[in-house]
C-alpha positions in Angstrom: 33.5 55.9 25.6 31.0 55.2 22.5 34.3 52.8 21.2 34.8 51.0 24.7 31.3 50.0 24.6 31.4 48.8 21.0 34.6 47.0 21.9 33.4 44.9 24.6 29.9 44.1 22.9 31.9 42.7 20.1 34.2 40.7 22.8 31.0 39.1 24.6 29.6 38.5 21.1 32.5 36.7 19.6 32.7 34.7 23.1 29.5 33.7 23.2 30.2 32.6 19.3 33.9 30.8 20.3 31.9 29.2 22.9 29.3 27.4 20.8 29.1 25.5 18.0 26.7 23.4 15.8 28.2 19.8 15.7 24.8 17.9 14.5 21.5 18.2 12.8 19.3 15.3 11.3 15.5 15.5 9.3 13.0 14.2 11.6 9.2 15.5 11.2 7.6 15.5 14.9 4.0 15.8 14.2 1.3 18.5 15.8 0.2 18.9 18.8 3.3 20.5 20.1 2.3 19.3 23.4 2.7 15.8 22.9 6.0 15.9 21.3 8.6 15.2 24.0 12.4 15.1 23.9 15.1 13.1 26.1 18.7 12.5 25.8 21.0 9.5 27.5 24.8 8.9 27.1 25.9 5.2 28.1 29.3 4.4 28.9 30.8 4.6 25.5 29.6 8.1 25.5 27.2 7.2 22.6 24.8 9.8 22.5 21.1 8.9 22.3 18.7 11.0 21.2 14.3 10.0 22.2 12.0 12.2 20.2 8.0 11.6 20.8 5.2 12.8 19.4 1.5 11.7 19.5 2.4 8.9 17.1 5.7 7.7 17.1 9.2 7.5 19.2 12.1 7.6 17.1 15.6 6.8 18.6 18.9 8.8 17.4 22.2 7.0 17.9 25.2 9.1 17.4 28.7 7.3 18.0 31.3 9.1 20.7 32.2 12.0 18.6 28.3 12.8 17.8 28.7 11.5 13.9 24.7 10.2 13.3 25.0 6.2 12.9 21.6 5.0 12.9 17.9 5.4 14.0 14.8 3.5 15.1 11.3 3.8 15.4 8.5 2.5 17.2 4.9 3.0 17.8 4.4 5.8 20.4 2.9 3.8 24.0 -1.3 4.1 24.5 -2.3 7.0 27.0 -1.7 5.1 29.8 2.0 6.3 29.7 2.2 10.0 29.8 5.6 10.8 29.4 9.6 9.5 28.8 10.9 8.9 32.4 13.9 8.1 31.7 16.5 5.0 30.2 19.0 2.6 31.1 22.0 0.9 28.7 22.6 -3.1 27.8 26.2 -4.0 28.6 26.5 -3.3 24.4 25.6 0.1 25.1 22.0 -0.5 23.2 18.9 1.3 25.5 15.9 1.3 27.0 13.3 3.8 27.4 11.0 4.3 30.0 7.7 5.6 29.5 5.4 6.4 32.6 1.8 7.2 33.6 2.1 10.4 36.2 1.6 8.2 39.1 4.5 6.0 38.3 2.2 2.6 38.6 2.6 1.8 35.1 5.9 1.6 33.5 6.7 0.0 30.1 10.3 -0.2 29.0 10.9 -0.2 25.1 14.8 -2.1 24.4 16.1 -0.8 21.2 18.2 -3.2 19.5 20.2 -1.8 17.0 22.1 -4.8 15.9 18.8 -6.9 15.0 16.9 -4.1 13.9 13.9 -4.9 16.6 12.3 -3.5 19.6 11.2 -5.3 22.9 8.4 -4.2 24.7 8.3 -5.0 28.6 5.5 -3.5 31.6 5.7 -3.1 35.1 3.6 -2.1 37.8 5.4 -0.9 40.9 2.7 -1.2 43.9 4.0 2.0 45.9 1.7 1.2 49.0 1.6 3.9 51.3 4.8 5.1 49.7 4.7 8.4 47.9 7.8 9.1 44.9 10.3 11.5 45.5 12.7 11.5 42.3 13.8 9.5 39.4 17.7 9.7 37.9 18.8 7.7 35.0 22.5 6.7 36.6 25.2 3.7 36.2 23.2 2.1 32.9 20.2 2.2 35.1 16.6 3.6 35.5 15.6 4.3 39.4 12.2 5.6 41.2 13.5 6.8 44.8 10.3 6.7 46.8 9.4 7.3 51.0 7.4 4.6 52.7 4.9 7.2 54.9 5.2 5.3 58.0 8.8 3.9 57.9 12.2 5.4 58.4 13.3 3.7 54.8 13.8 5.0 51.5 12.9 2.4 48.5 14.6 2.2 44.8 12.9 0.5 42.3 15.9 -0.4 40.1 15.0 -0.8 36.7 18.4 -2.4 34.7 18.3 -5.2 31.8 15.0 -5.6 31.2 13.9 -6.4 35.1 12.9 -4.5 37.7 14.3 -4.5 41.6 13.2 -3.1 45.6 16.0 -2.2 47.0 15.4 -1.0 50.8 17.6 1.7 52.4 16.8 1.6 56.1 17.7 4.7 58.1 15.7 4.2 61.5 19.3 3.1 63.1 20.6 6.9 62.9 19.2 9.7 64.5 18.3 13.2 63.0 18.1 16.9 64.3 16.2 20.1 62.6 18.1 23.2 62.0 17.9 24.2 65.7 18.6 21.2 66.9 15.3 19.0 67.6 14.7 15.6 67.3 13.1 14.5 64.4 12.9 11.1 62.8 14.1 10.5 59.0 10.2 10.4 57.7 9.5 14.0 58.6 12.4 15.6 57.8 12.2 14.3 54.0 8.4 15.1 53.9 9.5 18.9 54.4 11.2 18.6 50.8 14.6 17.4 49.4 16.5 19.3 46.7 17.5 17.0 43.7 21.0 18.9 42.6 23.3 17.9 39.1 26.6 18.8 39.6 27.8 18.7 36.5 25.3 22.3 36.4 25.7 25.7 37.5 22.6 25.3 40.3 20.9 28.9 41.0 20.4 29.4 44.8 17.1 28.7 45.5 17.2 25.1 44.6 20.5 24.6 47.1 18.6 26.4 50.2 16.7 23.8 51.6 18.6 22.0 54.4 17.6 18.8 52.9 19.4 17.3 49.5 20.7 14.9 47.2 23.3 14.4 44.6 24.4 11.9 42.6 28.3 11.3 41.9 29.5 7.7 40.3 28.4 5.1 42.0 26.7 6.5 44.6 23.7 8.6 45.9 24.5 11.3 48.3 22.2 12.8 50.6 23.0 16.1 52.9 21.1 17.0 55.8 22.4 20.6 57.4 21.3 21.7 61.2 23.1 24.7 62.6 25.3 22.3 64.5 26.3 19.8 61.5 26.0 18.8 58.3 25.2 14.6 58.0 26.3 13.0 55.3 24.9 9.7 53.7 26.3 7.8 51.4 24.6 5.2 49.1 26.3 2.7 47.0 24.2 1.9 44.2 25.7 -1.1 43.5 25.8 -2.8 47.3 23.2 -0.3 48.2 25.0 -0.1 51.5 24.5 2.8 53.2 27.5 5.4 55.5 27.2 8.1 57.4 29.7 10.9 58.1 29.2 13.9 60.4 30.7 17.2 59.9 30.5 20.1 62.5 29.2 23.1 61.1 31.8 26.5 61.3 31.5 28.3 64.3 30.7 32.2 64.5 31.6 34.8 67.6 27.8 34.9 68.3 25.7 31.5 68.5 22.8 32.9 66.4 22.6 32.4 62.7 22.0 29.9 59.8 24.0 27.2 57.9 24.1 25.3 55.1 26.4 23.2 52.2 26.9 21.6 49.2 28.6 18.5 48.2 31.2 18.5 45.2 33.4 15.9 43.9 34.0 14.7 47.5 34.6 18.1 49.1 31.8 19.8 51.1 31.3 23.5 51.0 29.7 24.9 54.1 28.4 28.8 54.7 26.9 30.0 58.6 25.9 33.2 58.8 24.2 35.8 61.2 23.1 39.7 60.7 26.7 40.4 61.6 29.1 37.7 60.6 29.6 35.2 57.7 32.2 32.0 57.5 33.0 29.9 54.6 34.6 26.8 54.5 36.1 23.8 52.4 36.2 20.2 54.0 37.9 17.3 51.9 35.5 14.0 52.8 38.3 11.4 52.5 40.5 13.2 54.9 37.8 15.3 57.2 40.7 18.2 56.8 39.1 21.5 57.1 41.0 22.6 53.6 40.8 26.7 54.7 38.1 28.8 56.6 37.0 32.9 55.2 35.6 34.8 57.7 34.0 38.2 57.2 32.2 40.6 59.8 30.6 44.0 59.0 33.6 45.9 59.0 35.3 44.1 56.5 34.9 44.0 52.2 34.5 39.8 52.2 37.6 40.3 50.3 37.7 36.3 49.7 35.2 37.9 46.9 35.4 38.1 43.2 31.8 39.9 41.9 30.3 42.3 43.7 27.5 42.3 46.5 24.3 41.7 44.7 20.4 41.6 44.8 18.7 40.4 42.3 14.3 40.4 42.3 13.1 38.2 39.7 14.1 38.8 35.9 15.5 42.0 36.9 19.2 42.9 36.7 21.5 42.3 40.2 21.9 45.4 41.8 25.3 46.1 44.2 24.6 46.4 48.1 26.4 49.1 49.4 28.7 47.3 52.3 29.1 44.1 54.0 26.6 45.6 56.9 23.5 46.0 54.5 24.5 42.3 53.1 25.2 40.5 56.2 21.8 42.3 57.7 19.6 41.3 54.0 21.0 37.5 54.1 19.8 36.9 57.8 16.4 37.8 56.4 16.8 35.1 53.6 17.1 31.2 53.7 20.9 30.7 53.5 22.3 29.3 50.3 25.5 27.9 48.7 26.3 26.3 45.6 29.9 25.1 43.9 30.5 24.4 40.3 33.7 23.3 39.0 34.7 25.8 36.2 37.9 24.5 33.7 39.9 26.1 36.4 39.1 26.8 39.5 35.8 25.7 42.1 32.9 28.4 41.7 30.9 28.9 44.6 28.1 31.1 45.1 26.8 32.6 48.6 23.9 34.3 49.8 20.6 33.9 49.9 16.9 33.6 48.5 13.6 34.8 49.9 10.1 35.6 48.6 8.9 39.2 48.5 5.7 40.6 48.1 3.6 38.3 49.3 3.6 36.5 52.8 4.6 33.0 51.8 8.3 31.7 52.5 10.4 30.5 50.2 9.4 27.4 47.8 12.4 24.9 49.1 12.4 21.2 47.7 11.9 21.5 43.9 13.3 19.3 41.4 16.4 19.8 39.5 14.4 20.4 36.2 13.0 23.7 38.1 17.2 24.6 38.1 17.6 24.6 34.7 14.2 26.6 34.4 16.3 29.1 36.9 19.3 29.3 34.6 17.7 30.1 31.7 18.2 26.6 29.8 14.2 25.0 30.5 12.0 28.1 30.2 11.0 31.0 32.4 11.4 31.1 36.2 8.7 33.0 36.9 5.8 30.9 36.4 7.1 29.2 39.1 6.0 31.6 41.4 2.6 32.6 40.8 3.3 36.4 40.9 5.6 36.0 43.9 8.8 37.4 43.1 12.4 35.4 44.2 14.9 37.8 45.2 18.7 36.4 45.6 21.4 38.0 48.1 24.6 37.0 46.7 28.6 37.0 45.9 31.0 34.6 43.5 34.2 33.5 44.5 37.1 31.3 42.8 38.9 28.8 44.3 41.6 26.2 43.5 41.7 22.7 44.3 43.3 23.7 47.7 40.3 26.5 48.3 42.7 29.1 47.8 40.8 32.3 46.8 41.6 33.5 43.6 41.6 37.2 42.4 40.7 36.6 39.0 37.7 37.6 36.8 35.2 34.6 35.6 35.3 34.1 31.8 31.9 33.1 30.2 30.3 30.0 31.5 28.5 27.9 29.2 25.1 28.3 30.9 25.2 32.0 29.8 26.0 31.2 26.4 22.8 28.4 26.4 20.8 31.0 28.7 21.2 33.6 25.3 21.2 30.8 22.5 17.5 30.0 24.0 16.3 33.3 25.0 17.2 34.6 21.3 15.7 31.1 19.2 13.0 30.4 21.6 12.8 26.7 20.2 10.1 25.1 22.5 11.3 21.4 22.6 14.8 21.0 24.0 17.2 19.3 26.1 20.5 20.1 27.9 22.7 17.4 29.2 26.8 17.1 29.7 28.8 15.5 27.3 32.6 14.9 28.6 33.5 18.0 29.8 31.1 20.4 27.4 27.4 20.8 27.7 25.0 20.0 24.5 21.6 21.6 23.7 19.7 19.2 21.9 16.3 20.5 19.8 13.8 20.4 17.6 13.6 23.2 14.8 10.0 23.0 13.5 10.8 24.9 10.1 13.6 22.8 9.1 12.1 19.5 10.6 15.2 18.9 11.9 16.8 17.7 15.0 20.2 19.9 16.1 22.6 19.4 18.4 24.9 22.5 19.5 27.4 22.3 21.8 28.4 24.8 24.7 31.6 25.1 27.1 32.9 27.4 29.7 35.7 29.9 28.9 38.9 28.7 30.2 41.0 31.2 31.4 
């Protein structure tokens, strides 16, 4: 037994080893306080790799060419204290970028354009009114820096579009469509994003509780996606951020043998993955978005295993480790006492999805729905520790993993490592405090600062294919 053990230790090791590797590091001296230094990475659409590392004096600009080979550096004065922190950055149609710094309202913005041609650095400010508009989100997308923010008395959303060195309101008006709760009241666009809207990367393994508000968005290409689920439908918007046109398509929600229960969904690469569930009863299904095919439905009752399953049941409270629910009754019965949850991530070969769901325990607050996608990467181990989230409350997740292919056929195979395990363990065991994860291609790169060395590092990560 003592040689099993030793045997796979070494096999998780040398994965976790296979499935990382250091591919850059560069001298740069980021000087103390540690809370002023701030790090932020962009990839334009040569997939050259920028690198913006702050401190309370100085911003320094790392350009590494598409195979992450260092080519050149600028620096520039660090902005005065009206701009607290790095926003985000947008490309030139050369691929060179700009920088966004921001005060923590968002009313003062100056944009830095590095020009690495010319050697010189072009400083521009902007003041974005926001009258009786409050911010939502901000996403670097399409060589372009945006502020999504709600007018409080209007059915609109507003983008100030930041791109070449100007700044543009772009109006999305939603007061022609009309919206439902999740049991099935009317309520106009304003309130329903005022109760919270999840901001969701794809390209990342989201943990459950930032998918189980009924209320997201995503960001694929060209467009902006938002998802609104009742128990009746899921309604679908989407935004071209080019036109900035807006279109709607409606999508029933699966249908159980009793009426009660909750729903929800989650939008990948033009599919949408829906979950309803009751005490008794759970479905899941695929729908392609081009051709509103239902691609397969999986239903399960408390009689049966949920044999479209490949982990376990598990519950999981906090930090601790998942531990397995007996039977499908004792699941089914814990997840109609949870908000219902469902995420998809596309592994190198098959569609991940993740189902269950998250509630608070000990304490008499609900669940904390609506939080930004940097609170997902807190989740997964790749930002910090989830719990200070909480304030002593303690998360506890209901949930199973299944594989599917492209044609949501399940498949009953066991999930290799996933690169956000790897980066989970990298960070837990180095505890270097200023870092960045972002996608590169199809891999994922943690980029950060090692204080000793005074250096810079960039290590890469990837799922295990099978």
């Amino acid at each position: 037994m003592k040689k099993i053990a030793a045997t796979l230790l070494i096999f998780h090791l040398s994965m976790a080893v296979f499935s990382q590797a250091l591919i850059s590091s560069h001298p740069l001296q980021l000087r103390n306080p540690k809370h002023s230094q701030q790090l932020l990475n962009g990839v334009n659409s040569k997939n050259q790799v920028f690198a913006f590392a702050s401190d309370k004096d100085k911003v320094t600009v790392l350009k590494y060419n598409h195979v992450l080979f260092f080519s050149d550096s600028l620096s520039i004065n660090r902005p005065d204290k009206a701009y607290d922190f790095m926003a985000g950055y947008s490309f030139e149609d050369n691929g060179n970028p700009y920088l966004y710094w921001a005060s923590e309202d968002f009313k003062n913005i100056q944009s830095i354009y590095f020009d690495f041609e010319n050697k010189i650095n072009q400083i521009s400010t902007f003041h974005p009114a926001f009258k009786d508009e409050s911010v939502l989100t901000t996403f670097s997308e399409n060589n372009a820096f945006y502020i999504l923010a709600l007018p409080k008395k209007e059915n609109k959303l507003k983008l100030y579009v930041f791109k070449k060195g100007i700044m543009e309101e772009k109006v999305l008006d939603f007061s022609s469509y009309a919206f439902t709760t999740q049991y099935g009241k009317t309520q106009n666009f304003n309130e329903l994003l005022n109760n919270g809207l999840a901001v969701l990367d794809t390209k990342f393994l989201n943990p459950l509780f930032e998918s189980a508000g009924t209320s997201k968005m995503y960001l694929e290409g060209n467009q902006m996606i938002l998802t609104f689920d009742s128990n009746t439908q899921t309604q679908l918007f989407k935004i071209d951020l080019a036109a900035f046109s807006i279109s709607q398509q409606i999508i029933p929600q699966q249908v159980l043998v009793k009426p009660a229960g909750s729903s929800n969904s989650y939008f990948l690469q033009n599919k949408l993955y829906q979950v309803k569930a009751n005490a008794a009863e759970i479905a899941v299904a695929s729908i392609d978005l081009v051709s509103g095919e239902t691609l397969k439905k999986y239903y399960a009752d408390t009689r049966d295993t949920i044999s479209f399953r490949n982990s376990p049941l598990l519950s999981q409270t906090g930090s601790q480790s998942g531990k397995k629910i007996k039977n499908s009754k004792k699941f089914l019965e814990r997840l109609a006492d949870s908000d219902l949850a469902i995420t998809a991530y596309k592994t190198p070969d098959y569609v991940m999805l993740t189902v269950g769901g998250v509630r608070t325990v000990n304490s008499t607050g609900g669940i904390i729905i609506g939080i930004s996608a940097g609170a997902a990467m807190m989740a997964t181990g790749t930002g910090g520790d989830i719990s200070s989230l909480f304030e002593g409350q303690s998360l506890q997740s209901t949930y199973f993993e299944s594989l599917f292919d492209e044609k949501f056929e399940h498949q009953a195979v066991a999930q290799k490592g996933l690169a956000v395990d790897f980066i989970s363990q990298f960070l837990s065991e180095n505890e270097f405090e200023l870092h960045s994860v972002f996608s590169h291609k199809d891999y994922f790169i943690v980029n950060y600062y090692d204080p000793k060395k005074k250096e810079l590092l960039m290590r890469k990560f990837e799922d295990v294919a099978n």
